[in-house]
C-alpha positions in Angstrom: -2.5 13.6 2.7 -3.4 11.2 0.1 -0.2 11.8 -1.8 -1.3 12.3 -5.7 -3.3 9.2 -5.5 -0.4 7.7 -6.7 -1.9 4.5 -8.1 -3.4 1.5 -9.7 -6.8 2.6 -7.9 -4.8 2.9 -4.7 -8.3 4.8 -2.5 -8.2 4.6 0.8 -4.2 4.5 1.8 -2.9 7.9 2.9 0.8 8.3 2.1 3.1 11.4 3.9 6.2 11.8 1.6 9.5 11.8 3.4 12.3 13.6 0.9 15.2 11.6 1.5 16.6 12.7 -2.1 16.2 15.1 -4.6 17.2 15.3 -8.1 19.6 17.7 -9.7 19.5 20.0 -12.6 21.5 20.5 -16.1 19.5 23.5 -17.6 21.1 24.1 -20.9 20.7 26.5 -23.9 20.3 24.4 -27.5 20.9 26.7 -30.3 21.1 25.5 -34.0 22.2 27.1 -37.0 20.9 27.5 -40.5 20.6 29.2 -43.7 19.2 32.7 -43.5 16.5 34.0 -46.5 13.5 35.3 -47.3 10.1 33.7 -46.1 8.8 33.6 -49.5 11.0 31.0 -50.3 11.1 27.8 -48.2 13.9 25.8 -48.0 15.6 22.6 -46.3 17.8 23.9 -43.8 15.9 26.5 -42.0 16.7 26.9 -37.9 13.7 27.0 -36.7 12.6 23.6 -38.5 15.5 22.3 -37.0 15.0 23.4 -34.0 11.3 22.4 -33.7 11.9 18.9 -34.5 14.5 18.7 -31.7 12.0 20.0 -29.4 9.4 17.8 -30.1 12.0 14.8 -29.9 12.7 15.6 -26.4 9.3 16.3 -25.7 8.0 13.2 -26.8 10.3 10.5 -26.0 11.3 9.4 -22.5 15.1 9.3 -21.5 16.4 6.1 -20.8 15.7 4.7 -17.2 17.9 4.8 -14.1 16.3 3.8 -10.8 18.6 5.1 -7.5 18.2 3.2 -4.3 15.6 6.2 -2.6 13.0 5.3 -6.1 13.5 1.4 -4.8 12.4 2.0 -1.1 9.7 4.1 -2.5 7.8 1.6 -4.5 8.5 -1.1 -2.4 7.2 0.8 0.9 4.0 2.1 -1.1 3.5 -1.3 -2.4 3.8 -2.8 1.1 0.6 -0.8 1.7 -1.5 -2.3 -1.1 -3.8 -5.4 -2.0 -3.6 -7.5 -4.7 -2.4 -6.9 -7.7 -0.9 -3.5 -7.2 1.4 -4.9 -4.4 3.3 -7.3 -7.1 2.6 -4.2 -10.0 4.3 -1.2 -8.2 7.6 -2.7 -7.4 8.4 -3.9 -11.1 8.1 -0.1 -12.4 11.6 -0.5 -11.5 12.0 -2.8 -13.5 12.7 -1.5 -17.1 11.2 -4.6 -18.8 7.7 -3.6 -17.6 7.6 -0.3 -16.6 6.4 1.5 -19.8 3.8 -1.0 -19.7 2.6 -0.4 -16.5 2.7 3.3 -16.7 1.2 3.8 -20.8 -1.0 0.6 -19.9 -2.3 0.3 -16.6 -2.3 3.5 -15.5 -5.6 6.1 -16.1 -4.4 9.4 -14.5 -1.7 11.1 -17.2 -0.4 13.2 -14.5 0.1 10.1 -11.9 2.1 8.7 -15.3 3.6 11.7 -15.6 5.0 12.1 -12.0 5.7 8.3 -11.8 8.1 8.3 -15.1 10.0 11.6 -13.7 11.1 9.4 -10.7 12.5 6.9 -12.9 14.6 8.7 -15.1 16.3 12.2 -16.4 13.7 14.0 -17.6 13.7 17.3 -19.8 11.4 20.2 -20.6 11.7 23.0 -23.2 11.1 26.0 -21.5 11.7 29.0 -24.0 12.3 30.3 -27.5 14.2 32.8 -29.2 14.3 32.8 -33.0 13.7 35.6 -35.4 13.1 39.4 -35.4 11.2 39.9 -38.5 8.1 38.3 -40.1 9.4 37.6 -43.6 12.9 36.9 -42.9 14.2 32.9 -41.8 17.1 33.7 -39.2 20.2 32.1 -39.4 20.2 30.9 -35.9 17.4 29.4 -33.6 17.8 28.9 -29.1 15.6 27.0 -26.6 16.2 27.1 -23.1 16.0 23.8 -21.7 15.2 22.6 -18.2 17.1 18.9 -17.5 16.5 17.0 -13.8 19.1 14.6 -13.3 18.2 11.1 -11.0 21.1 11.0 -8.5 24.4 9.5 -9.7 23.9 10.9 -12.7 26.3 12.8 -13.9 26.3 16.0 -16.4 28.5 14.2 -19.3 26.3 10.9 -19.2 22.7 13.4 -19.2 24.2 15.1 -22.1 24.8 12.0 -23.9 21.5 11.6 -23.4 20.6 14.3 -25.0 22.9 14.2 -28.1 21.8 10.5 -28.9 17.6 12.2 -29.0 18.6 14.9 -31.1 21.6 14.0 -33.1 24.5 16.2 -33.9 24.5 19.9 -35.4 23.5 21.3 -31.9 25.3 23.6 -29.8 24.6 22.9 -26.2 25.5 25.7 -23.5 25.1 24.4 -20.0 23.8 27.5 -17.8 23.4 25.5 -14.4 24.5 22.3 -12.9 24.2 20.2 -10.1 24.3 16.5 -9.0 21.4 15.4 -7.5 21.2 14.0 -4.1 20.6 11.0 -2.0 20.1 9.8 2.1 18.7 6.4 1.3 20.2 5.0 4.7 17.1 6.0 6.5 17.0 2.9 8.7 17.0 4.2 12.5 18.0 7.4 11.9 16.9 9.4 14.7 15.0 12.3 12.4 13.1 10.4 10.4 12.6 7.8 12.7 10.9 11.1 14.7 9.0 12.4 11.5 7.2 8.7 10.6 6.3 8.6 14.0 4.6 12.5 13.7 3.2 11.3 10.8 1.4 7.9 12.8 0.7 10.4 15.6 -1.3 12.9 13.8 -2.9 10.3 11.4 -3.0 6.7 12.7 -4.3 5.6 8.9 -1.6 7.6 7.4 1.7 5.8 6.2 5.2 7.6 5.8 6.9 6.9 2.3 10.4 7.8 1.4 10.5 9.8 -1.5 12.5 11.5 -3.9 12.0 14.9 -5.1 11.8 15.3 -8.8 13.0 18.7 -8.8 15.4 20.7 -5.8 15.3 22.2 -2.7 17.2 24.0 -0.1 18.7 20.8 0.7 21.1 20.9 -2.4 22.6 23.8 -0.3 22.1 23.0 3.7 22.8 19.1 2.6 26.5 20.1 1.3 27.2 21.9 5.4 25.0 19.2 6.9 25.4 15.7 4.8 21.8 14.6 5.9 18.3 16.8 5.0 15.4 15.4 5.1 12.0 17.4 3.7 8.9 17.4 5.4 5.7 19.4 4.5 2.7 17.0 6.3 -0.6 18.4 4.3 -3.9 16.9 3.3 -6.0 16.5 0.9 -9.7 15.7 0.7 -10.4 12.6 -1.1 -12.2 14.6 -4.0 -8.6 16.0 -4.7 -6.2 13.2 -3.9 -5.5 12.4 -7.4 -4.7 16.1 -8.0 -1.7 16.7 -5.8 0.8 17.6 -8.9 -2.4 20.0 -10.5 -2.7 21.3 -7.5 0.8 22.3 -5.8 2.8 22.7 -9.0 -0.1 23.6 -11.6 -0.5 26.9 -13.5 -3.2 28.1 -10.5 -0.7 26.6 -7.6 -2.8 26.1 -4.5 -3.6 23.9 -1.5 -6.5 23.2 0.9 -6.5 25.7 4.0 -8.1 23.1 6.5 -5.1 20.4 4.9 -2.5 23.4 5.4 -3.6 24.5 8.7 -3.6 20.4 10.3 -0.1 20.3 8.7 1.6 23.4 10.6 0.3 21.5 13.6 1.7 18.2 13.2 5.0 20.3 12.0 5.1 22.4 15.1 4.7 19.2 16.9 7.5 17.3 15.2 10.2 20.3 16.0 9.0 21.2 19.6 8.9 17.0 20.6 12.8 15.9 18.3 13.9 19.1 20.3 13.0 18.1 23.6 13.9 14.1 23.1 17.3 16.0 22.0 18.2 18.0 24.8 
C-alpha cells in the first residue's frame, strides 16, 4: 500500500514497489588482537576496547554514497507523483551535495531516513560478539560478525576499502559470504512489468507502481543468474494509521502485516499470473 510513507509529508499517494534490483552482501568476521591480563589492571591495548570503537565507528558513520541507475528511476518516479517542494527535494537525494541534508534535515521519521540512506549507499551492521570466557581475565583476541549490503556495481575489494578506511588498520577481516548485487533497470516496455504496473492500476486506480531496489536479497540472486531478468512483486496494503511503519512492521523485531492488506494482495497477485499467462499463450 502506502509504501513506508516514504516522504517529506508525502499522505495521500500510494506507491506499489517493483524490485527491479537488489543489493548484494559481504558478511565478514572482524577480529582484533590485543594484550591478554588481568581485569584488575587496565591497560591501553585491550581487544575488546579495540574492538568496541570499531563497532561504534561503523555504526555511526555512513559509507560513502553510490547511487545505481534502479535508485535514480526510483526517486525520480516517486517525485513525479508529488507537489511542491518534495517534487524538486526527492530527486537531489541523489545528489551527494544535498542528500545528508535532506535526509538528517528535512526528514522527521528516523526509520524513513534510515531506509532512504540504505538505498544510497553500502551499508553495514554489527550483528555479533565473541570475546572472553572469564570475568576477570582481558582476552587476547576479540570477533564481531558483520553484516555488509553492497549497491550494485559494487564490488567486494572497493566495500572492503570501505571498511578499512572507517576503522583503520590492525583488523583482521574474514569474508564468510559474497555476492554482487543486482540490477534490471531497462524496465521500459518490458512485457512483465509493463503487466505488473498495470495489476497494480487495476486493483488500485490511486495507486502508482515505483521501481525499487531491494536493500537486502532475494531468490532472485539465484533464479536471476538461470533467468537474467526477476522482477519482485508482493502487492500489500497498509491502512493509513500504519503507512509510515512499513519497515517496523515487515522487518521489525514483532514482524507482521495487515490480514485485510495481505488478503487484497493474494488477489491482485493471483490476477497478475492467471491474466501475463493467458496474454502469453
Amino acid at each position: 500500500g502506502e509504501f513506508g510513507g516514504f516522504s517529506l509529508d508525502m499522505k495521500g499517494v500510494r506507491y506499489y514497489p517493483v524490485q527491479i534490483a537488489e543489493k548484494g552482501a559481504c558478511q565478514f568476521r572482524l577480529t582484533v588482537s590485543g594484550d591478554p591480563g588481568h581485569g584488575s589492571i587496565p591497560h591501553d591495548n585491550n581487544a575488546v576496547v579495540r574492538l568496541s570503537a570499531a563497532l561504534h565507528a561503523l555504526g555511526t558513520r555512513r559509507l560513502p554514497p553510490h547511487t545505481c541507475r534502479s535508485v535514480e528511476l526510483f526517486f525520480r518516479e516517486m517525485a513525479r507523483h508529488q507537489g511542491a517542494p518534495n517534487k524538486w527535494v526527492i530527486p537531489l537525494l541523489t545528489n551527494p551535495l544535498f542528500a545528508s541534508v535532506i535526509l538528517d534535515k528535512l526528514m522527521p521519521d528516523r526509520s524513513i531516513v534510515q531506509t532512504m540512506a540504505a538505498n544510497l549507499a553500502n551499508t553495514v551492521s554489527p550483528t555479533g560478539l565473541s570475546a572472553g570466557k572469564k570475568l576477570n581475565v582481558i582476552p587476547g583476541e576479540a570477533s564481531a560478525l558483520v553484516d555488509g549490503r553492497l549497491v550494485p556495481g559494487q564490488t567486494r575489494d572497493e566495500f572492503l576499502g570501505e571498511i578499512r578506511d572507517v576503522i583503520g588498520e590492525g583488523f583482521e577481516i574474514e569474508v564468510l559470504n559474497y555476492f554482487p548485487g543486482r540490477e534490471n533497470d531497462d524496465v521500459a516496455g518490458d512485457p512483465l512489468y509493463e503487466a505488473i504496473c498495470e495489476n497494480v492500476r487495476q486493483h488500485d486506480p490511486n495507486g502508482v507502481p515505483l521501481p525499487y531496489m531491494v536493500t537486502g536479497f532475494t531468490d532472485a540472486q539465484y533464479f536471476g543468474r538461470i533467468v537474467g531478468k526477476c522482477f519482485g512483486y508482493a502487492p500489500v496494503q497498509f491502512p493509513a494509521e500504519d503507512d509510515i511503519k512499513f519497515a517496523k512492521l515487515v522487518h521489525g523485531h514483532d514482524e507482521r502485516i495487515h490480514v485485510a492488506g495481505y488478503e487484497w494482495g493474494s488477489n491482485a497477485f493471483v490476477d497478475l499470473v492467471s491474466t501475463f499467462v493467458g496474454v502469453s499463450d
